[in-house]
MARMI-661697 format. One line per field, with one value per residue (C-alpha): x, z, y; residue number from 1. Coordinates in pm, 1 decimal. Layout:
east = [X ...]
up = [Z ...]
north = [Y ...]
num = [NUM ...]
//
This chain:
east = [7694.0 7466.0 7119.7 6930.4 6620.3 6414.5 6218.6 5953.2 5753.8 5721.4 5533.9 5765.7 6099.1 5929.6 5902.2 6246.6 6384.4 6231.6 6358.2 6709.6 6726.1 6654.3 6927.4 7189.0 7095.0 7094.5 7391.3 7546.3 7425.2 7549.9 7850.8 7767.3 7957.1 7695.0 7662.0 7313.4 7209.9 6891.2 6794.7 6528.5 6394.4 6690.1 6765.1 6931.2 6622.6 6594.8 6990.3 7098.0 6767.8 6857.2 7238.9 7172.0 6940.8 7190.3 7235.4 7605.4 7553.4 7320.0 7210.3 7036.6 7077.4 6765.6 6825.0 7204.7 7140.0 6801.8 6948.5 7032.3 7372.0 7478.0 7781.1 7627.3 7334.4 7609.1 7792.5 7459.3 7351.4 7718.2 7647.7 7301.7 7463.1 7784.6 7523.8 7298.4 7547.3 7737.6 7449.6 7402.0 7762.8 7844.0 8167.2 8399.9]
up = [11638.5 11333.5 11325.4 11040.9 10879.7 10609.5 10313.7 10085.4 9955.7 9947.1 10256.6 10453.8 10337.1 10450.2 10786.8 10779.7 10651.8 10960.7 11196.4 11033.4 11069.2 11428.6 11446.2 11334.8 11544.5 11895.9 11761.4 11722.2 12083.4 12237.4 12100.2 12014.7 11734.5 11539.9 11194.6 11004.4 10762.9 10544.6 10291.9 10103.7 9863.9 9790.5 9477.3 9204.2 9273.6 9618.7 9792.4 9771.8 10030.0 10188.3 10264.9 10337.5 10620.2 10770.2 10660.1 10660.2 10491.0 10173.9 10094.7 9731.1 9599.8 9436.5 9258.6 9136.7 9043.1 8861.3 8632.8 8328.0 8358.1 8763.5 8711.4 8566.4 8826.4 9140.1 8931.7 8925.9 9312.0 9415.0 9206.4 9340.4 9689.2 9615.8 9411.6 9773.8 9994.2 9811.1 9752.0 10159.4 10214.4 10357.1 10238.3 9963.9]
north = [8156.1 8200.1 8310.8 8215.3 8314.6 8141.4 8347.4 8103.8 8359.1 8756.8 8824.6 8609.1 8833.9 9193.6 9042.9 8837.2 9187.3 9374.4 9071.5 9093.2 9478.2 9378.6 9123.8 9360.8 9647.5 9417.7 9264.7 9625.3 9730.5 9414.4 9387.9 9041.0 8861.0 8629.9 8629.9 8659.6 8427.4 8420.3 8083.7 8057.8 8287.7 8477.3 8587.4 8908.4 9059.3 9078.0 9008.6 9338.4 9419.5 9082.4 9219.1 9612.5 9458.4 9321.8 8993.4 8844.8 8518.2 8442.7 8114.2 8118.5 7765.9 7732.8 8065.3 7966.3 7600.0 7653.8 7913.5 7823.2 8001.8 8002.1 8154.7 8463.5 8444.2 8504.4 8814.4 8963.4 8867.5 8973.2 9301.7 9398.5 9310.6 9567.0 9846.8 9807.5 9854.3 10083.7 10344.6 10319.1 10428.6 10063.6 9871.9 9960.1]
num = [1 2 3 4 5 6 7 8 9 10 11 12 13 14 15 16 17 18 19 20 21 22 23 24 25 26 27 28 29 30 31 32 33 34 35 36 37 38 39 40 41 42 43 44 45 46 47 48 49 50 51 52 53 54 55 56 57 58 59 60 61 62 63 64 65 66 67 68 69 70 71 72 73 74 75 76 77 78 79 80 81 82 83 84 85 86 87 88 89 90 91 92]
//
């Protein structure tokens, strides 16, 4: 099962943040197995938030296929995602 959350604007992603921190924690209680997802909104300046909140899955579409160079735009989500996690002590 996949839970997923929609950001459009900034307001909406500090609550979606808190919701997905919520997620993940019930999830880890539980022992449930869903995955998180968040669309909408997402981009290199705010995934690696997005991801240390929890969130499993990251939909950015708009972000990727609007830039000018989308290749370049995922090495840099993908990095904020990795420097995020990485400063939290999450991952490898």
């Amino acid at each position: 099962e996949i839970y997923t959350l929609s950001l459009h604007d900034a307001l909406p992603i500090l609550v979606d943040l808190e919701r997905t921190r919520d997620l993940a924690r019930l999830r880890a209680v539980e022992g449930y197995a869903y995955l998180i997802q968040m669309d909408g909104g997402i981009n290199g300046e705010n995934a690696g938030r997005v991801a240390l909140a929890g969130c499993d899955v990251i939909v950015a579409g708009s972000a990727v296929f609007a830039s000018p160079d989308p290749a370049n735009c995922l090495d840099t989500m993908r990095a904020h995602v990795k420097e995020a996690l990485g400063d939290a002590g999450i991952g490898s």
